[in-house]
C-alpha positions in Angstrom: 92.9 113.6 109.1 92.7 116.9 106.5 96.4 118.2 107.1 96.2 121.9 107.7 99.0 123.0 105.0 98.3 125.3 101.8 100.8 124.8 99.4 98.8 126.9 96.6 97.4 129.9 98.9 95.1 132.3 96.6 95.6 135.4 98.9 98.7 136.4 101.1 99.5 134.6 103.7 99.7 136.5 107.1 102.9 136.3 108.7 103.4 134.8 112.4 106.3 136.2 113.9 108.2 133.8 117.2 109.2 136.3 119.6 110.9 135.8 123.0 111.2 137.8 126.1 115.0 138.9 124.8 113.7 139.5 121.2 110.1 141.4 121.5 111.5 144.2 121.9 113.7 144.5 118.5 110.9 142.6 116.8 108.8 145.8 118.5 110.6 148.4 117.1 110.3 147.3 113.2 106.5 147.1 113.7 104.4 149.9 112.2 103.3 152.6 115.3 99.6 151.4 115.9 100.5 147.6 116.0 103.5 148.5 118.2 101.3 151.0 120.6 98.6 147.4 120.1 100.7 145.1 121.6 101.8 147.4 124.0 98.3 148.1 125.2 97.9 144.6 125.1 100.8 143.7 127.3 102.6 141.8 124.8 105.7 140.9 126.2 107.2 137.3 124.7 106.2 135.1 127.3 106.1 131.9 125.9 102.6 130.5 124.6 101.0 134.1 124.3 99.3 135.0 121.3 98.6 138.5 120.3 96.7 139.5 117.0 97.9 142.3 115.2 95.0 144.4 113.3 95.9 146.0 110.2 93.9 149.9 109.6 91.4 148.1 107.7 90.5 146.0 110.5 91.7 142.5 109.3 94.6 140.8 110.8 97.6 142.0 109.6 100.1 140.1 112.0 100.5 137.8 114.6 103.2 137.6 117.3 103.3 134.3 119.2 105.6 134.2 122.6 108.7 131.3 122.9 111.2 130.1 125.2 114.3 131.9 124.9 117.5 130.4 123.7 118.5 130.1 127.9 115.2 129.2 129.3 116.1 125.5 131.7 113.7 124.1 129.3 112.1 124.6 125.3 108.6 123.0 124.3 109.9 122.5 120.3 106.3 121.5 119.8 104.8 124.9 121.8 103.8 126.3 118.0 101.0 123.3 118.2 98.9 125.7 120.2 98.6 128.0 116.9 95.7 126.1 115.2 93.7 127.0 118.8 94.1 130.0 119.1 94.2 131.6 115.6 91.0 132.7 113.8 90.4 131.1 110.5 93.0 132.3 107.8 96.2 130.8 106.1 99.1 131.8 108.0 103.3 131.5 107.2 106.1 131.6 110.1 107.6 135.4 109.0 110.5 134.2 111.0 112.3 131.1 112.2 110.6 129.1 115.9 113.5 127.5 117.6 112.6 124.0 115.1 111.1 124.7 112.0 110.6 121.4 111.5 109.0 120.5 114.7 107.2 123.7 114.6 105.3 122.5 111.3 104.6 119.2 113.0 103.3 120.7 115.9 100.7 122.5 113.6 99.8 119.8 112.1 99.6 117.4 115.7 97.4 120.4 117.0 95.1 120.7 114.4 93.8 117.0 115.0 90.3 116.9 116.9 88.4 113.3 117.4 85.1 113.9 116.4 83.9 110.3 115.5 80.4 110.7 118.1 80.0 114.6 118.0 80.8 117.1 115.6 84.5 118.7 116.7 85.3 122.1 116.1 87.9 122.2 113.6 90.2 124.8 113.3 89.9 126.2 110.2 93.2 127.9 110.0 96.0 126.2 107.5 100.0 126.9 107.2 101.6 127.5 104.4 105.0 125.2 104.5 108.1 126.4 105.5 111.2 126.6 102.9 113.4 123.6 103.3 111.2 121.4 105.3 109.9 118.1 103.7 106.4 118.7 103.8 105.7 114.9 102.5 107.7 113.6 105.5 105.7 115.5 107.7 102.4 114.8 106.8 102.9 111.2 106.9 104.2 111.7 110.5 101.2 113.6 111.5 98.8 111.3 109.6 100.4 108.2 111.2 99.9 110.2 114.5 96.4 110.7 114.2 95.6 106.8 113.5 97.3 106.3 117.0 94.9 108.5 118.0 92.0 107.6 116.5 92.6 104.0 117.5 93.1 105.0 121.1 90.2 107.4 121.8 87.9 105.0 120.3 85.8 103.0 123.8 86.1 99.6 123.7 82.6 99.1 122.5 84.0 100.0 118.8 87.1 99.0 119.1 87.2 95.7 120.0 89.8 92.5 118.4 88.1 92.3 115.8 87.7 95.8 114.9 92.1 96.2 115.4 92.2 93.8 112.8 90.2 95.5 110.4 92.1 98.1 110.9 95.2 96.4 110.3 93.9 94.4 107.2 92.5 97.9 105.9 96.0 99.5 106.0 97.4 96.2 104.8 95.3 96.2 101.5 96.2 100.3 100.9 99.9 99.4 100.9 99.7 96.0 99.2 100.8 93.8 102.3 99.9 90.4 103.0 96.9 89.8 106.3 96.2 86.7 108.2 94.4 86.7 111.3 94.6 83.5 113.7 91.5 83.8 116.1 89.8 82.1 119.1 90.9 78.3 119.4 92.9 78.4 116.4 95.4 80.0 118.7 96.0 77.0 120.7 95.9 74.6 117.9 98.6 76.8 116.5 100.6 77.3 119.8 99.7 80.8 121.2 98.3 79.3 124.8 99.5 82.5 126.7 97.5 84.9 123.7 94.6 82.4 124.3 94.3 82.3 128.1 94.1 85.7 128.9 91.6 86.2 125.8 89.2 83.2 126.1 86.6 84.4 128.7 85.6 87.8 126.8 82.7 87.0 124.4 84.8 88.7 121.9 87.7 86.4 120.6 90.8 86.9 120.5 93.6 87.1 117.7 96.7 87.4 116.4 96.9 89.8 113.6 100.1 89.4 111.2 100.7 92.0 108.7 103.9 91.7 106.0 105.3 94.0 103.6 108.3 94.7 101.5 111.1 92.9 99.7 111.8 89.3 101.4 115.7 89.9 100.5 115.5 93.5 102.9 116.8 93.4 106.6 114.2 91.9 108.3 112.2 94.1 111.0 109.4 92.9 113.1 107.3 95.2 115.3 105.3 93.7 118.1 102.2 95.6 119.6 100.2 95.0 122.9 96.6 95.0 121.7 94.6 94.7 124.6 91.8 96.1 124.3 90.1 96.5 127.2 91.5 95.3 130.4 89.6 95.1 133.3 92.6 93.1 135.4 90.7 90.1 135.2 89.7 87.9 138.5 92.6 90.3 139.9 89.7 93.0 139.3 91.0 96.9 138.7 89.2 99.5 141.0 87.4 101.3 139.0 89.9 104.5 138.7 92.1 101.8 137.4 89.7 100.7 134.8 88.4 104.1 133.4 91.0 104.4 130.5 91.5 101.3 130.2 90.2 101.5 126.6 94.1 102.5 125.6 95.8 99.1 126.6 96.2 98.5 122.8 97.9 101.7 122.7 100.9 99.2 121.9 98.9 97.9 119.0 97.9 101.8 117.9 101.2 102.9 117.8 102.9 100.3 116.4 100.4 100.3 113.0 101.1 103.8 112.9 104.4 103.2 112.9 104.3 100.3 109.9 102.2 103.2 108.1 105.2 105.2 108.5 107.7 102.7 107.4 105.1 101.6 104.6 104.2 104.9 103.0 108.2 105.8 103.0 108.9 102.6 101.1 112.0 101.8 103.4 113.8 99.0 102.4 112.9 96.9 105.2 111.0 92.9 105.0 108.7 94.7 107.1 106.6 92.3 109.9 103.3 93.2 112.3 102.2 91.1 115.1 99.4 92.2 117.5 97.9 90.0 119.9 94.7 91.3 120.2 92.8 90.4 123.1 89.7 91.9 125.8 91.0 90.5 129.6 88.0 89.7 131.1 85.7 88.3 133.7 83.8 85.0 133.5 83.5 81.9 135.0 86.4 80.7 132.2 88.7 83.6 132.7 92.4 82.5 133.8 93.1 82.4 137.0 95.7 83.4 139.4 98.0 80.8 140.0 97.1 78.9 136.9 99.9 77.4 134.3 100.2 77.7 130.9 103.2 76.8 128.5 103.9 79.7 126.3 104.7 79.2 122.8 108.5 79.4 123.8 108.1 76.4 125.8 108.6 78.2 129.3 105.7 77.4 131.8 104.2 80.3 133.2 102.4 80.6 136.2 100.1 83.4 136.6 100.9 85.4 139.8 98.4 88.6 138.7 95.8 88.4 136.3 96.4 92.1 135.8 100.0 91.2 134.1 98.1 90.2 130.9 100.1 92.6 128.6 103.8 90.6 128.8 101.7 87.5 128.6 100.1 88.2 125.0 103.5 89.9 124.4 105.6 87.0 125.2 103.8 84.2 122.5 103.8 87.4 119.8 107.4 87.6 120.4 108.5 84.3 120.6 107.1 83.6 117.0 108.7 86.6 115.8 111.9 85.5 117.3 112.1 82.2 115.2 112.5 84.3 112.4 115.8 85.8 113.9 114.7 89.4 112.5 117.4 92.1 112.5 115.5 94.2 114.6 112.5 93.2 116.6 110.8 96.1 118.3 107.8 95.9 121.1 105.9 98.7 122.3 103.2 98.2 124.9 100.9 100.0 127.9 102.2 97.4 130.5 103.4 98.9 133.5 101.9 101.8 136.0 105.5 101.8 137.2 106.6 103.2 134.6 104.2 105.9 134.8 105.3 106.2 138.7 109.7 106.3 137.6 108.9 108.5 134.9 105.4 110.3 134.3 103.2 109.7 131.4 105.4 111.9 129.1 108.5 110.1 128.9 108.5 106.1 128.4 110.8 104.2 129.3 112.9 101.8 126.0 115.3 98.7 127.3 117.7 96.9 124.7 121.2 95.3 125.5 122.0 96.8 121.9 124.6 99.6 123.0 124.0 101.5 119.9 120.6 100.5 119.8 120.1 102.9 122.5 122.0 105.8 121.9 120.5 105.9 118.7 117.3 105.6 120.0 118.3 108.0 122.8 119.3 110.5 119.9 116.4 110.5 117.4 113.9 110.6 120.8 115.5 114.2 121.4 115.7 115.0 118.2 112.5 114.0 117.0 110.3 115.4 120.8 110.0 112.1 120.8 110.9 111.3 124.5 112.4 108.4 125.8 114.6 107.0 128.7 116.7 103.9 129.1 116.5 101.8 131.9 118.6 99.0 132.9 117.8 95.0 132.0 119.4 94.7 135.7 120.4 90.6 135.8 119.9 90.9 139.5 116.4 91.3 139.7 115.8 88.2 137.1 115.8 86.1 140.3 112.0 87.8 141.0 110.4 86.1 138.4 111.5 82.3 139.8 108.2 80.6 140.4 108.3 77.4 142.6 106.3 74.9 140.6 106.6 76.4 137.1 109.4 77.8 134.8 108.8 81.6 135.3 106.2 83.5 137.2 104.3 87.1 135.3 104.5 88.9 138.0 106.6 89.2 141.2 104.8 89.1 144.5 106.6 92.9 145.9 106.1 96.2 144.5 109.7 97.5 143.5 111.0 97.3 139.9 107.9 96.2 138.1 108.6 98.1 134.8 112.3 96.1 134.7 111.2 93.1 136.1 108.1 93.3 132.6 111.2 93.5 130.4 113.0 90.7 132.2 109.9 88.8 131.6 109.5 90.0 127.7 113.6 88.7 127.5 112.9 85.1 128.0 111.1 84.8 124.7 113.7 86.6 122.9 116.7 84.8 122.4 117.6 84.5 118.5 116.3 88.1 116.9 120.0 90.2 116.1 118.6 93.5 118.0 115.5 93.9 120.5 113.7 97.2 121.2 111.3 97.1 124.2 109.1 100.5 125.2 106.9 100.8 127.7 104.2 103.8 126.6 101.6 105.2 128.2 100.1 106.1 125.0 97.5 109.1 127.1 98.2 112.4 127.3 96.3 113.5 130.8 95.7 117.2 130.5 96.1 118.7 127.1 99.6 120.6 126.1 100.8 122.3 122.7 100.7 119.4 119.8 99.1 116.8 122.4 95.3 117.3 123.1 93.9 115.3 126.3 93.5 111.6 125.4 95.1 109.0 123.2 98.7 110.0 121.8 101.3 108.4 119.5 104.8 107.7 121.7 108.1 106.1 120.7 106.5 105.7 116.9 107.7 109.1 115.3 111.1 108.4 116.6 111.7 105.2 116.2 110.4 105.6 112.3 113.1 108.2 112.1 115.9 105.5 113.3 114.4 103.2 110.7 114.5 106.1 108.3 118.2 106.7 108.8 118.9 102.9 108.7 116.5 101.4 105.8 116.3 104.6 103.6 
């Protein structure tokens, strides 16, 4: 991605001015008269994601108000300055004044100036930002570059972005930050004890794989990040209609987000003993695909029986997690597309995170906030561990009702990890539905930015 920010501009820079309903009017009055008597005629009043350019007598731009929440409004989009690269005409712009985040606001130029244009030509926006003072431009551009690999990854259809293709992915980021790459595929997975990896991966014509990616000094706190990379899912012999199936194409959102993430932690050079495991799979449908009610023993040693074929994710999940587990890591972290609960508790904007680490979470909690980065805790509830008792094996993937199924995956995902010091678990959506300021329709980066933050503040 070509980051939209002119640190050398050759001519002036024209100034954006943040206005609010409580503030246009002051801003108003120290405009010159035509401008003023402009954005009057214009009805420019401060509501929040209006933009209003300003001619100067020559007839270029001279100015550009942009509308905000005020300081009282019930609720503040920090990232509603992504809109700019939209709707601006092509020029290099500055912030004349201070949005409610600076920050966040440069961000948010930067996360709405991304377009995916691999099979047609996207219209760029050919508008760039001069940096604000005091805001670490390097920081930000390796957020919103990290960002846009999530994206890339995501948007791309399964045809192109296949198990194979994740790892080259991964093995092409390893070999930019000097990172170790091994890649365990098809029946090598079962000679090596990933059973659970290999069931729900053997009937697709593409193999499956378990990517492992390393980085950093050996004598750093260890941290292990676990991604879901399925890559298509089409539920298996529990078949999705098709409205399930048609994004389907961002069940390795997990995976996506999680390599931006070691990108994140990589490019900083945190002092972590960094570790990357993606199972990376394709559930689907042949005369060899699992079956309901089938048995496998995972890695762990657990037997599972399969109660939906559709509750692939934890499987995959569960050997990745279990052999990062032995290493007893400091903080193992899993990110996946796994429930439409989820989606159902909370929308597609705010993903649920479970840990039993108290401060774990509120840190968590606060860098999600901070960072408009949203995320919720929700409770490992011990009652509802009873659900996932299977009658002739050790633990069944999914429970036969409908209530809890988001807590009842993390329950599930729990089993396997018994050893690591802290455990993270978020369940993303990794989509963004209809397009918002920063966050264009289709494949988007959650729980990565902040999260890289909380390893930031730790591993610095």
């Amino acid at each position: 991605m070509q980051l939209p920010f002119e640190t050398t501009p050759v001519v002036p820079a024209i100034p954006i001015t943040f206005a609010t309903k409580a503030t246009w009017s002051t801003i108003a009055k120290d405009l010159p008269e035509p401008a003023r008597q402009f954005a009057l005629a214009n009805d420019f009043t401060g509501k929040p994601g209006k933009c209003l350019t300003l001619p100067a007598p020559d007839g270029q731009i001279a100015h550009v108000v942009f509308g905000l929440e005020d300081e009282s409004a019930k609720s503040r989009d920090l990232f509603r300055p992504g809109a700019l690269p939209g709707l601006l005409p092509p020029g290099v712009y500055r912030f004349a004044n201070a949005p409610h985040d600076p920050r966040l606001a440069t961000l948010a130029f930067a996360l709405g100036s991304y377009r995916f244009g691999r099979y047609r030509k996207a219209e760029k926006p050919e508008v760039r930002l001069v940096p604000p003072d005091g805001v670490d431009i390097a920081d930000i551009a390796r957020t919103a570059e990290a960002a846009a690999l999530a994206r890339d990854l995501i948007n791309t259809p399964s045809n192109d972005m296949g198990p194979e293709q994740l790892a080259d992915t991964a093995k092409a980021l390893a070999e930019r930050f000097g990172a170790s790459f091994k890649c365990i595929i098809g029946d090598d997975l079962v000679k090596q004890n990933f059973p659970l990896i290999h069931a729900v991966g053997m009937a697709s014509a593409r193999t499956p794989r378990l990517i492992d990616l390393s980085w950093g000094d050996p004598a750093h706190p260890k941290v292990t990040l676990v991604g879901k990379g399925v890559c298509f899912d089409t539920g298996g012999l529990d078949l999705k209609p098709s409205s399930g199936m048609l994004i389907m194409k961002k069940d390795m959102g997990g995976a996506a987000n999680v390599l931006a993430l070691a990108q994140m932690v990589m490019d900083a050079k945190l002092k972590v003993r960094l570790r990357v495991l993606i199972p990376a799979v394709e559930n689907a449908v042949a005369g060899n695909a699992f079956r309901p009610l089938d048995i496998f023993k995972s890695r762990k040693g657990p037997t599972v029986e399969i109660g939906n074929t559709d509750a692939e994710g934890r499987l995959v999940l569960a050997d990745a997690l279990a052999l990062a587990d032995e290493e007893k890591p400091e903080l193992l972290v899993d990110l996946g597309t796994l429930t439409g609960a989820a989606r159902v508790a909370l929308g597609p904007d705010l993903p649920p995170f479970y840990t039993h680490d108290e401060m774990l979470a509120e840190s968590v909690a606060a860098h999600a906030k901070r960072e408009n980065d949203p995320l919720w805790r929700m409770p490992l509830w011990p009652p509802y561990d009873s659900w996932l008792d299977s009658k002739v094996a050790d633990i069944n993937n999914a429970p036969s009702g409908t209530f809890a199924g988001s807590i009842t995956c993390a329950l599930f995902l729990q089993r396997f990890v018994t050893d690591a010091k802290s455990w993270l678990h978020v369940d993303i959506y990794g989509w963004t539905p209809s397009a918002k300021p920063a966050r264009p329709e289709g494949g988007e980066c959650q729980a990565a930015r902040a999260i890289y933050k909380l390893l930031s503040e730790r591993y610095a």
